[in-house]
KEKE-3310 file (N, C-alpha, C; in steps of 0.2 Angstrom, whole numbers, plus 5000, padded with zeros to 4 digits):
npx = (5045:5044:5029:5023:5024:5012:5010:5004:5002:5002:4997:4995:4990:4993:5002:4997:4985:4992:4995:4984:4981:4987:4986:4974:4976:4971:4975:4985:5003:5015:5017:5019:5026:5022:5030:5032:5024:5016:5010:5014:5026:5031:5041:5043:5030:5023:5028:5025:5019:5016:5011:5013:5026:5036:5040:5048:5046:5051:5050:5058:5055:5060:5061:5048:5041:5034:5039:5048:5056:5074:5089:5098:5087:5080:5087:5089:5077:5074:5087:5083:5072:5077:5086:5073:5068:5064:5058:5061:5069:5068:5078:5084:5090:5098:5102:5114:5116:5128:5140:5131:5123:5133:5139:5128:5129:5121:5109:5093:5089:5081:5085:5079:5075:5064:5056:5046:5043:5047:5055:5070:5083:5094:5093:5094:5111:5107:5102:5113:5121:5115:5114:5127:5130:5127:5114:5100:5089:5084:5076:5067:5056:5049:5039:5029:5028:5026:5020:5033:5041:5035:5038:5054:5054:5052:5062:5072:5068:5068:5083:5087:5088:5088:5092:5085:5073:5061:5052:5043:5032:5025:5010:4996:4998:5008:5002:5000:5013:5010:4999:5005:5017:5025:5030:5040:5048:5049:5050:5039:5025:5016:5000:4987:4979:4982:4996:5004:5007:4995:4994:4985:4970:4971:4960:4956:4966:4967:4953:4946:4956:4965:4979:4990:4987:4994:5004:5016:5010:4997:4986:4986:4974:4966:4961:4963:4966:4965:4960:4962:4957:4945:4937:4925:4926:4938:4934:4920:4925:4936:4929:4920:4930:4934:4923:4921:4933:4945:4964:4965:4970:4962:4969:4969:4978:4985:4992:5004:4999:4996:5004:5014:5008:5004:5020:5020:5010:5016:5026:5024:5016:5003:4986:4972:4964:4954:4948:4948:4944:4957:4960:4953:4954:4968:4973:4974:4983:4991:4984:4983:4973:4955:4939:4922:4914:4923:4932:4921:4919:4930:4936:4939:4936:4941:4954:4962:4977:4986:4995:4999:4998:4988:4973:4958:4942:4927:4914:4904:4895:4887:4882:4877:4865:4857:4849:4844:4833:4826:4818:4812:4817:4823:4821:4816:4817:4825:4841:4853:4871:4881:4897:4912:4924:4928:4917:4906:4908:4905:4893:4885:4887:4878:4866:4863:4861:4850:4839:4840:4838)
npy = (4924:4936:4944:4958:4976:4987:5004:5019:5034:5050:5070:5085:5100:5105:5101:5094:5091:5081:5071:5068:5063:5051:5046:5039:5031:5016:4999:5000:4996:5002:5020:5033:5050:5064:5079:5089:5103:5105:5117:5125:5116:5103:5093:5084:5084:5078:5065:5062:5050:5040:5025:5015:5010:5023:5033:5044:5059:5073:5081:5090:5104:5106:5089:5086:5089:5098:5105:5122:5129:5133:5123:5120:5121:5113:5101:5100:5098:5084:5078:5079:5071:5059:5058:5057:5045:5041:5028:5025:5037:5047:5051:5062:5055:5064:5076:5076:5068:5059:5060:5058:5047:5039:5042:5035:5021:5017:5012:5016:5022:5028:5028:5039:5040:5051:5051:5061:5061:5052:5036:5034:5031:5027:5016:5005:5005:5018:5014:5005:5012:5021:5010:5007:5016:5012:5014:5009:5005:5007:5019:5019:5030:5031:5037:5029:5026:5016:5000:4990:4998:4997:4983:4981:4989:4978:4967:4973:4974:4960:4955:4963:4954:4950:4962:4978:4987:4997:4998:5008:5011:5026:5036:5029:5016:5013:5007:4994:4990:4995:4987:4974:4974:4964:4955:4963:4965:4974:4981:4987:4997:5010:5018:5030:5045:5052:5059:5055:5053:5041:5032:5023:5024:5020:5012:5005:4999:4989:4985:4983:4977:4969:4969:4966:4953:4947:4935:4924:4912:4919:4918:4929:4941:4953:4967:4976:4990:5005:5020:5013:5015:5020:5008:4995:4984:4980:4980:4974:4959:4958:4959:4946:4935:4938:4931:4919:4913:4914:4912:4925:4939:4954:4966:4984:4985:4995:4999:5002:4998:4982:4974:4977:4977:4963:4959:4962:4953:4942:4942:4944:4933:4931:4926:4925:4937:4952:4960:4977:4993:4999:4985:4975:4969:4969:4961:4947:4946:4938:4927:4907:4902:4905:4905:4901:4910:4922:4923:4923:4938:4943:4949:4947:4948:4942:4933:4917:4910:4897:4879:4881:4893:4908:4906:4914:4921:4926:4934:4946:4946:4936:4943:4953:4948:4942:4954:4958:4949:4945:4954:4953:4950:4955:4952:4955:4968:4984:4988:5000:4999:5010:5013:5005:4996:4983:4978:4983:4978:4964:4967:4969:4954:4947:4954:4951:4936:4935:4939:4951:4967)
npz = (5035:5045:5056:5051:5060:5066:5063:5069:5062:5067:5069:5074:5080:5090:5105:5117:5109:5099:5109:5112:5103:5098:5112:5107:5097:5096:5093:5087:5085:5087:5087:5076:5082:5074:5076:5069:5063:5074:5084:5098:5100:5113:5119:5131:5136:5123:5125:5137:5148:5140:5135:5126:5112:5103:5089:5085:5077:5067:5053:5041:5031:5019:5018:5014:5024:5038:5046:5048:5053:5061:5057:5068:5081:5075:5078:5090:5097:5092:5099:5110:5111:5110:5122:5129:5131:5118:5108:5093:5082:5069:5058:5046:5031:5023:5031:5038:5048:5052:5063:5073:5072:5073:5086:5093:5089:5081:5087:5090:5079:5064:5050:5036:5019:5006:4991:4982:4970:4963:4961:4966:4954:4956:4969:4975:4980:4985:4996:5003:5005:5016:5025:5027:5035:5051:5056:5065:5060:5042:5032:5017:5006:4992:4980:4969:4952:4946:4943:4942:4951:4962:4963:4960:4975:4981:4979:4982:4996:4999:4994:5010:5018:5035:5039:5050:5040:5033:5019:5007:4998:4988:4986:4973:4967:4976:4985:4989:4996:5007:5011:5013:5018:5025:5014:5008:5018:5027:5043:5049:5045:5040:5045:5041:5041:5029:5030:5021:5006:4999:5011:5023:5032:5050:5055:5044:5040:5050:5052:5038:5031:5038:5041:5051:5051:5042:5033:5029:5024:5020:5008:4993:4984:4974:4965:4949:4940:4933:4939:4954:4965:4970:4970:4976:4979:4988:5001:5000:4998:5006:5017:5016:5015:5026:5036:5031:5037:5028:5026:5021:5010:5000:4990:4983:4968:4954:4940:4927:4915:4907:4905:4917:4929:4928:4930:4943:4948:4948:4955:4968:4972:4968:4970:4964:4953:4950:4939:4930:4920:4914:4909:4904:4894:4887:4896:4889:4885:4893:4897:4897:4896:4891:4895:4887:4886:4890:4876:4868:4871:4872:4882:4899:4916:4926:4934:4938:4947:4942:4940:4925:4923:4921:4921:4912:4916:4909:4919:4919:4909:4914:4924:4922:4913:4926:4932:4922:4917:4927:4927:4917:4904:4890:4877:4860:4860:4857:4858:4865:4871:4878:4877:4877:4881:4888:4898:4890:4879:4885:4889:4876:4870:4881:4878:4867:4869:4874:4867:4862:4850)
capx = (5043:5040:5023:5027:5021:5009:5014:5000:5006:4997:4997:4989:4993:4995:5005:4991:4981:4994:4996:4977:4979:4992:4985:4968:4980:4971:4974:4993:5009:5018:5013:5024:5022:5026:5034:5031:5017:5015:5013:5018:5029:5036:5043:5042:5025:5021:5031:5025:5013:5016:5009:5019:5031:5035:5045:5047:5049:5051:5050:5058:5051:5065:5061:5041:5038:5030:5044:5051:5061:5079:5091:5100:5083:5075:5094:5090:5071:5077:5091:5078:5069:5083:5085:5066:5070:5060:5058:5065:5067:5069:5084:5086:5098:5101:5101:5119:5118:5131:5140:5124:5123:5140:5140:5123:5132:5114:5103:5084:5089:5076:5086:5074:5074:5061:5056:5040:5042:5049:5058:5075:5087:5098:5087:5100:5115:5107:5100:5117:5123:5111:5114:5133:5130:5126:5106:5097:5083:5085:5066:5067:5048:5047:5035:5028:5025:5023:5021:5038:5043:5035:5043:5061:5055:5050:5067:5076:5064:5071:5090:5090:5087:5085:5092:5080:5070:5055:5050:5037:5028:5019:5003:4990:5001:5012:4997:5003:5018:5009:4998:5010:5026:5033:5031:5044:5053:5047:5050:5032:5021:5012:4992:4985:4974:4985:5002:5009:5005:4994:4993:4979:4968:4972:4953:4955:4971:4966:4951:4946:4964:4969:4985:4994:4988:4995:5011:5022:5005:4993:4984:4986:4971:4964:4958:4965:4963:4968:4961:4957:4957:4937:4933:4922:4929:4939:4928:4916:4931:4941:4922:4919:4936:4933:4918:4921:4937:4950:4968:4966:4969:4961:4974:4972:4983:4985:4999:5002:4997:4992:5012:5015:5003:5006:5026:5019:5007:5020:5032:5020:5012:4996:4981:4969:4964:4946:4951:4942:4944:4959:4965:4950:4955:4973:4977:4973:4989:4995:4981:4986:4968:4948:4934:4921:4912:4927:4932:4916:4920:4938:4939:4938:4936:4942:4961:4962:4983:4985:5002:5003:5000:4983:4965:4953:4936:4922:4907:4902:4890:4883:4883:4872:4859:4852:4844:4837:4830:4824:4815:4806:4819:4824:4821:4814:4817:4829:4845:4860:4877:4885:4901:4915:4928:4928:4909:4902:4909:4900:4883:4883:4886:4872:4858:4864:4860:4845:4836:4840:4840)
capy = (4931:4940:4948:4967:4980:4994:5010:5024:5040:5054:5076:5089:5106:5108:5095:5092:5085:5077:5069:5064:5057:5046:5038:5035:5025:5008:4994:4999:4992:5007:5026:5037:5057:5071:5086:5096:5105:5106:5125:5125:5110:5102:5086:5081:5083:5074:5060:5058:5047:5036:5017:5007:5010:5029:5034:5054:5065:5081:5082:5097:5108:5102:5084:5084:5089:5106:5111:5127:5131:5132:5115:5119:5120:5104:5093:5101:5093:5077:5076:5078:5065:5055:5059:5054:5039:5037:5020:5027:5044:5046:5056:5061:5054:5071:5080:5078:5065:5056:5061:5057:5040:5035:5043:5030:5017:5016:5012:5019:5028:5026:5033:5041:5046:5053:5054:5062:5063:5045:5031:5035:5025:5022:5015:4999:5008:5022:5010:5001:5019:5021:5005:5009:5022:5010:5015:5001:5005:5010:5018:5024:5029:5034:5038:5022:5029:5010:4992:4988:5000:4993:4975:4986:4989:4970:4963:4975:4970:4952:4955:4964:4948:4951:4969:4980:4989:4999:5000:5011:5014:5030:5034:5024:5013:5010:5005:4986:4989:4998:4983:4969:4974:4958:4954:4971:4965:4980:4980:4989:4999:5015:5020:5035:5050:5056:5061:5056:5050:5033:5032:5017:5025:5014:5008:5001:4994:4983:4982:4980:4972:4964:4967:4965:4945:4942:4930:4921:4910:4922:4921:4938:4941:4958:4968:4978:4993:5011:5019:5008:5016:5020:5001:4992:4977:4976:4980:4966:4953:4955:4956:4940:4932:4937:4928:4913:4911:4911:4916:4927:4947:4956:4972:4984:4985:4999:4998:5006:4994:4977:4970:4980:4971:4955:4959:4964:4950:4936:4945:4943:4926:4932:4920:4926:4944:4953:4964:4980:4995:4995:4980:4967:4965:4969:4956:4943:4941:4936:4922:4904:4899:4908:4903:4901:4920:4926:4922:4926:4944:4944:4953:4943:4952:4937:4929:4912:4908:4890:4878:4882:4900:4911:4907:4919:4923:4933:4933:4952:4943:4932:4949:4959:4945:4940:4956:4960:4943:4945:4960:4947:4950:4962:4948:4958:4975:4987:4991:5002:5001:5016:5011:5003:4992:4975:4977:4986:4969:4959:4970:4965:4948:4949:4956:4945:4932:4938:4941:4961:4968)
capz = (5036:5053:5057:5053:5065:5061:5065:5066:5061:5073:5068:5077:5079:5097:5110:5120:5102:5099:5113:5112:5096:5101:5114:5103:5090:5097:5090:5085:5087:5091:5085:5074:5082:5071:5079:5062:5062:5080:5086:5104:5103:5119:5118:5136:5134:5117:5125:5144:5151:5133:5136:5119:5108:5097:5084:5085:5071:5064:5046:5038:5023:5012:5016:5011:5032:5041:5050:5044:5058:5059:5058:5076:5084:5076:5081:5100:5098:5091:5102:5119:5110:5112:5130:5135:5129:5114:5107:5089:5082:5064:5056:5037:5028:5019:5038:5042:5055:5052:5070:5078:5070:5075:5092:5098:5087:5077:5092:5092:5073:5059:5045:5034:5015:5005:4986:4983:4964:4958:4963:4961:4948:4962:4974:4978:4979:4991:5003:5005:5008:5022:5029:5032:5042:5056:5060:5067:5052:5035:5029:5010:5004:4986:4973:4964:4945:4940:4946:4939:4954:4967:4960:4964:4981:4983:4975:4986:5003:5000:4997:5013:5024:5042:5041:5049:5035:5029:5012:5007:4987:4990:4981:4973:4965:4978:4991:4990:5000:5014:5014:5013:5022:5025:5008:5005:5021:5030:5050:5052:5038:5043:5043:5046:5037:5024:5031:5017:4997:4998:5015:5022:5037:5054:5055:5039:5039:5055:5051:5031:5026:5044:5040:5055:5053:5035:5037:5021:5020:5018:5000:4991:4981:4973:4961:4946:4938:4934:4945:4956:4974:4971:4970:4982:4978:4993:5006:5003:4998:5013:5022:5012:5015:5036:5037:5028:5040:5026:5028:5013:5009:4995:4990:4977:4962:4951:4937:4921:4909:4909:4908:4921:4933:4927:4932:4950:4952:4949:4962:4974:4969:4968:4968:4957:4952:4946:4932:4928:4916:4908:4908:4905:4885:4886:4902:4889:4882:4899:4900:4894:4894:4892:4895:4880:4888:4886:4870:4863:4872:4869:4886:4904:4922:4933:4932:4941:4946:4940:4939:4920:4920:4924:4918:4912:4916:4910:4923:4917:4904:4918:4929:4916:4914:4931:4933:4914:4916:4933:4926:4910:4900:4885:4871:4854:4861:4852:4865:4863:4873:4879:4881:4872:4883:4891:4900:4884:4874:4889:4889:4868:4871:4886:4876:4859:4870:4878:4860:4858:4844)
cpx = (5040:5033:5026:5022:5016:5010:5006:5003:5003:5000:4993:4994:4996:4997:4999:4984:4985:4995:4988:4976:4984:4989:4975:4969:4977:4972:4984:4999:5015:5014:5020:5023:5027:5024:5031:5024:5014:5015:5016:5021:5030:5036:5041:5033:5020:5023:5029:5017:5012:5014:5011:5022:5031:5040:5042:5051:5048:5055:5054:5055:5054:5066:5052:5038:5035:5034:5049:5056:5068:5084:5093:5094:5081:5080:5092:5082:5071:5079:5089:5073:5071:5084:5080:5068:5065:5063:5065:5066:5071:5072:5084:5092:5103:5102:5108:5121:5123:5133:5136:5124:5127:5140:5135:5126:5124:5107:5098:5083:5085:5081:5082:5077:5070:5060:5048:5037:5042:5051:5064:5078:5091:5098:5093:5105:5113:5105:5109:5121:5122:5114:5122:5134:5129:5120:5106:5092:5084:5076:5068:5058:5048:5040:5032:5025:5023:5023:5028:5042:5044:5038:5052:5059:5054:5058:5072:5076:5070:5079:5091:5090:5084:5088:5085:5078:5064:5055:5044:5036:5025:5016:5000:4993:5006:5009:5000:5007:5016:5004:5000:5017:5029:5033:5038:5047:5054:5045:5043:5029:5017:5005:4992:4981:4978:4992:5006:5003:5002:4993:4986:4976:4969:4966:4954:4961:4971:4961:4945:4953:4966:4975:4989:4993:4992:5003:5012:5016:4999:4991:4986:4982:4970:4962:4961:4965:4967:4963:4959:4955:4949:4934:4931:4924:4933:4936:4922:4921:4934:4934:4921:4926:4938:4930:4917:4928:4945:4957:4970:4968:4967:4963:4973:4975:4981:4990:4997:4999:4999:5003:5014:5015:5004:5016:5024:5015:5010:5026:5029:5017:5006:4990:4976:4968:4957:4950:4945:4947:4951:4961:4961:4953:4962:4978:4976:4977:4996:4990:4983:4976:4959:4941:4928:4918:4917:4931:4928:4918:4923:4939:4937:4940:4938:4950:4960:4971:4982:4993:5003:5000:4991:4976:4961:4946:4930:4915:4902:4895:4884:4879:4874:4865:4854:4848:4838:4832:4825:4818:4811:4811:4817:4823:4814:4813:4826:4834:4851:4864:4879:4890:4908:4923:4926:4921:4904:4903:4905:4892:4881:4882:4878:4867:4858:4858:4853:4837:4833:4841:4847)
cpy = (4932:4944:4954:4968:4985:4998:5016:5029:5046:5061:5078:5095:5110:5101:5093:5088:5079:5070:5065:5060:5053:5041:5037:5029:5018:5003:4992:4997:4997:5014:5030:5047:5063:5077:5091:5096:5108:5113:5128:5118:5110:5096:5082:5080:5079:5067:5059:5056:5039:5028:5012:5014:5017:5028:5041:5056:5071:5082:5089:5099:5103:5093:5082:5087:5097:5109:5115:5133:5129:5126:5112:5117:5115:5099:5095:5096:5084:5073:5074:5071:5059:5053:5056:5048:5034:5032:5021:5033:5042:5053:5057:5061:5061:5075:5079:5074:5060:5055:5056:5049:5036:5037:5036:5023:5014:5015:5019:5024:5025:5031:5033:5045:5046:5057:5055:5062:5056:5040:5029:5031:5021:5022:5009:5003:5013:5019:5007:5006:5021:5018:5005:5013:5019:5007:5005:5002:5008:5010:5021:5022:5033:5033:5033:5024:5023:5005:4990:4993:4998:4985:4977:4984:4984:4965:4967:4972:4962:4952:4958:4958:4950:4958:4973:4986:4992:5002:5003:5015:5021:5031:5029:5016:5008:5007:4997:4986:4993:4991:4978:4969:4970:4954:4959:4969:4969:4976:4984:4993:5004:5018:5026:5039:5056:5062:5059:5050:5042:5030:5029:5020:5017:5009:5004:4995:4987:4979:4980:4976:4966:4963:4966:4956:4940:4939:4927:4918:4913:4921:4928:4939:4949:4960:4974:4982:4999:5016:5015:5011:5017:5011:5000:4984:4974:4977:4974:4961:4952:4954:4948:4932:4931:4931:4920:4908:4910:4915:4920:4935:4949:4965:4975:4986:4989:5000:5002:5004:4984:4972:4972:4976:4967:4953:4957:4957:4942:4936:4943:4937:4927:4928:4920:4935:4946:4960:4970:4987:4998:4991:4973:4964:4965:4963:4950:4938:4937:4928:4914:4901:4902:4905:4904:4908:4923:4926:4925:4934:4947:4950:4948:4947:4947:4932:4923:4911:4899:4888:4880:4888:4902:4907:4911:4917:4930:4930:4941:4949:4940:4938:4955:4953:4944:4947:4957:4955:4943:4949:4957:4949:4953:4960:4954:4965:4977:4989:4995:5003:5007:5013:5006:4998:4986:4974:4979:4980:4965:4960:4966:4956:4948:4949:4953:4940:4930:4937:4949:4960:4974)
cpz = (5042:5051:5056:5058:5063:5067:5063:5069:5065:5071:5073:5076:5084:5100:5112:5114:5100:5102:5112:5107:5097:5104:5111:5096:5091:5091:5086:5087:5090:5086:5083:5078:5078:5072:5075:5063:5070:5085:5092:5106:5111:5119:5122:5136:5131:5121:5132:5144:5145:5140:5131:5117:5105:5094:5085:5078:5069:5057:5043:5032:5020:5013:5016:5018:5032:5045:5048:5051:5057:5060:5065:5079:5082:5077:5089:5102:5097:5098:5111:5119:5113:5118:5135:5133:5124:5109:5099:5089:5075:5060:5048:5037:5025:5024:5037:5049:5056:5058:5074:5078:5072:5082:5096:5094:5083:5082:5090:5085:5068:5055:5040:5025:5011:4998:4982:4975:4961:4961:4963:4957:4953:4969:4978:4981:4984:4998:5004:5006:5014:5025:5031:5034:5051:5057:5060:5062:5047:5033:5021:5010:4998:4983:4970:4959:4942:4945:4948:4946:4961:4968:4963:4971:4985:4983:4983:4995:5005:5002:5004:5019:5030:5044:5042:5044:5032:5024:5010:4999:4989:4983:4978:4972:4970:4986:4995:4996:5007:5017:5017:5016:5024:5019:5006:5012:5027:5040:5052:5046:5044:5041:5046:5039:5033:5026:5024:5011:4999:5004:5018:5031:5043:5055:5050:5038:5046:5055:5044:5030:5032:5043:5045:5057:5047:5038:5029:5022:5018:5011:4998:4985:4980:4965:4958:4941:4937:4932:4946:4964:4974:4972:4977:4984:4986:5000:5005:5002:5003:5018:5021:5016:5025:5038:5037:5033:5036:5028:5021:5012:5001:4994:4982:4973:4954:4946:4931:4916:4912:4909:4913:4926:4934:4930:4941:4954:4951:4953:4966:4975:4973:4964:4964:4958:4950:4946:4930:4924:4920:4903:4907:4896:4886:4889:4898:4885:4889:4903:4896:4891:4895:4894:4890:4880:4884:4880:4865:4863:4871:4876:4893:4911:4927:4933:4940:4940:4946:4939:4934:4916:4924:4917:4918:4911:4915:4914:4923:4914:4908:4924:4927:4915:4918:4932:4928:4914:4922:4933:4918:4903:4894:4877:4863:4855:4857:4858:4863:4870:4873:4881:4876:4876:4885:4893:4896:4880:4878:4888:4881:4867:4874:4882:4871:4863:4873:4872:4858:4855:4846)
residu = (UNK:UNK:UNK:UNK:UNK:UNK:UNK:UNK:UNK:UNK:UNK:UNK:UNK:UNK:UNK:UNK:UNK:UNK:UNK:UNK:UNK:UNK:UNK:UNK:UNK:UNK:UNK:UNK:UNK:UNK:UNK:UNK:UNK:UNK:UNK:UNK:UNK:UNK:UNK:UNK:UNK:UNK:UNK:UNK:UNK:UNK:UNK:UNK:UNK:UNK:UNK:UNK:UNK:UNK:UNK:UNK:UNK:UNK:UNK:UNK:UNK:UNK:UNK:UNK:UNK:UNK:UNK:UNK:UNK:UNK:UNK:UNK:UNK:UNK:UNK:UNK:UNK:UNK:UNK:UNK:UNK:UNK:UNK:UNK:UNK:UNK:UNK:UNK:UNK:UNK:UNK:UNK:UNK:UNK:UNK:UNK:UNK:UNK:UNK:UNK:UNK:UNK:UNK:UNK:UNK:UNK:UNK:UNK:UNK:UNK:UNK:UNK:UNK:UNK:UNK:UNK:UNK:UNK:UNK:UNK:UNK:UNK:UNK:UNK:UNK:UNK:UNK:UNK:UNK:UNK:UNK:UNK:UNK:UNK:UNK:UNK:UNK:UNK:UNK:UNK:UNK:UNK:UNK:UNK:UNK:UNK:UNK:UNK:UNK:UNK:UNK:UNK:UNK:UNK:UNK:UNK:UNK:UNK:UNK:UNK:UNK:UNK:UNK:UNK:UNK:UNK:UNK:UNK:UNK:UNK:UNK:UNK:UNK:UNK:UNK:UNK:UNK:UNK:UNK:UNK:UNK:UNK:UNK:UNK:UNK:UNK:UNK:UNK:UNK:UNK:UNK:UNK:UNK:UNK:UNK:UNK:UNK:UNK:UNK:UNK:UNK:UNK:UNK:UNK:UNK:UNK:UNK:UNK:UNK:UNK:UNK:UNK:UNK:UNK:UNK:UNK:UNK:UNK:UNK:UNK:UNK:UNK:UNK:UNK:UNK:UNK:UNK:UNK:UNK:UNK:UNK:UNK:UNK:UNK:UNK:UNK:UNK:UNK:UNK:UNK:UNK:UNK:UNK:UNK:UNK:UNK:UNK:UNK:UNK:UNK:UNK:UNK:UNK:UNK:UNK:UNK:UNK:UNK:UNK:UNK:UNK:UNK:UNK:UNK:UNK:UNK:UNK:UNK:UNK:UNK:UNK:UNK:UNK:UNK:UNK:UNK:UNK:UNK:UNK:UNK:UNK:UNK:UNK:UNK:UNK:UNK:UNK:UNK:UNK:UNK:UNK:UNK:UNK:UNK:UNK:UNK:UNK:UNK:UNK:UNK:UNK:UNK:UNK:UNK:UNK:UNK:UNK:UNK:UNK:UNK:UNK:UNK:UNK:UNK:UNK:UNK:UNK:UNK:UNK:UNK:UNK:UNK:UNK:UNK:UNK:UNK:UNK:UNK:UNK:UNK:UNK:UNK:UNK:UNK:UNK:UNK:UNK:UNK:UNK:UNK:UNK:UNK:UNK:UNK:UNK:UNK:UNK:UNK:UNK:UNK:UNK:UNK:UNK:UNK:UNK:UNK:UNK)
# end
């Protein structure tokens, strides 16, 4: 597995912002600039003085973008793009470029398709569509409604080998593959502030996940939930995982249900996991072995991967202790739980343990 590239996605409203936000992209591998939206485009302008790599584009309405102008006019922007000699320029498949495609014989063309709703059924079948057209990249970016989707976009990443190829999950669920893009096969992965569903700010994608260091040995750890995009989990683990010098990333992972996960985190060969609501009681038909906590709790917030299958841990119980105790402990006082899943079984445990009544 090659290093991907990271790509930061850059808007404004005006050339001149764009332009400035361009070259502010530090740290990136090339810069994506989108056209759309832009109120006095001018292309020469968007594109002169550049110092690395771009990819130009001009989104239409009808493909999720802000360009609401007519099709002739955004093929005459493209096509100038083309001219200044940007690095790529990014065409919809549904555009009509076929010609186009075949005139450059695929040179500097990102073919681009875009499903904002799902993932379609015929996800294989459309890429191998794309891909004999020529382009030098095929991007599909769909929807991720489940894990088992983003597993699709993983399966597919592999078959394509060394074609060039960006795969991309959009929304919460399909986070993984913006962070791990050469796990998905992906020739670069794109950060930025919300250009698009799920999308990982450039600061954070460089510097909380380091993604531009992960490589086929990288570990792949993370944390598990629905929702989980609020967790803190990964901002101290990858700080944790810095510090300590490992070659590790912690990524998080949102699925439907706890099969779901468990599909996704055997695609990835995922090393262990910290499990929270709510999936700590149901992950534990995917555990081969407990720990006596979890047992007592029948719920566990920590998967350890092992040769003959995951182990679980609950450390909620041990979590819930060290302060009550630090604080002379709750022994013959009267306590009530609010609360009724996995860390409301822990607290009970906890205070059983403690001598609340």
């Amino acid at each position: 597995m090659t290093r991907a590239r990271l790509c930061a996605t850059v808007t404004a409203g005006t050339t001149a912002g764009l332009r400035a936000a361009r070259d502010a992209a530090s740290g990136a591998d090339l810069v994506e600039l989108r056209l759309d939206g832009v109120g006095d485009l001018d292309v020469d302008g968007a594109l002169a003085g550049r110092s690395g790599p771009v990819v130009v584009t001009c989104r239409p309405v009808w493909e999720g973008g802000r360009f609401a102008g007519s099709e002739e006019e955004r093929r005459r922007i493209l096509a100038r793009a083309f001219e200044l000699g940007a690095d790529w320029v990014d065409l919809e498949w549904r555009g009509g470029f076929e010609k186009l495609v075949a005139e450059r014989r695929g040179r500097n063309v990102v073919l681009s398709a875009h499903d904002f709703e799902a993932t379609p059924d015929d996800l294989e079948s459309r890429y191998r569509a794309m891909r004999a057209t020529g382009a030098e990249v095929v991007k599909i970016a769909a929807r991720s409604r489940s894990a088992a989707d983003v597993v699709r976009l993983h399966r597919l990443g592999r078959s394509a080998g060394d074609e060039a190829t960006v795969l991309v999950g959009m929304g919460p669920i399909g986070v993984p593959t913006r962070l791990l893009p050469g796990r998905f096969g992906s020739a670069w992965t794109y950060a930025g502030d919300g250009a698009a569903p799920g999308q990982v700010p450039l600061s954070d994608m460089i510097g909380r996940y380091r993604c531009q260091r992960v490589t086929a040995s990288t570990a792949i750890y993370g944390v598990a939930g629905a929702p989980i995009a609020h967790s803190l989990s990964p901002v101290m683990h990858n700080a944790g995982f810095a510090e300590a010098g490992l070659d590790a990333i912690y990524v998080p992972f949102e699925a439907a249900d706890a099969d779901d996960l468990m599909a996704l985190a055997q695609a990835l060969d995922v090393k262990g996991l910290s499990v929270t609501a709510p999936f700590k009681e149901s992950i534990l038909s995917h555990v081969v072995d407990v720990d006596p906590v979890g047992r007592r709790t029948g719920a566990v917030n920590t998967l350890r991967a092992g040769d003959g299958g995951w182990r679980g841990l609950n450390t909620d119980v041990a979590g819930l202790l060290a302060p009550l105790e630090a604080q002379g402990g709750v022994g013959g006082l009267r306590c009530c739980v609010l609360g009724a899943g996995g860390a409301a079984r822990a607290s009970v445990v906890a205070l059983a343990r403690l001598g609340a009544r």
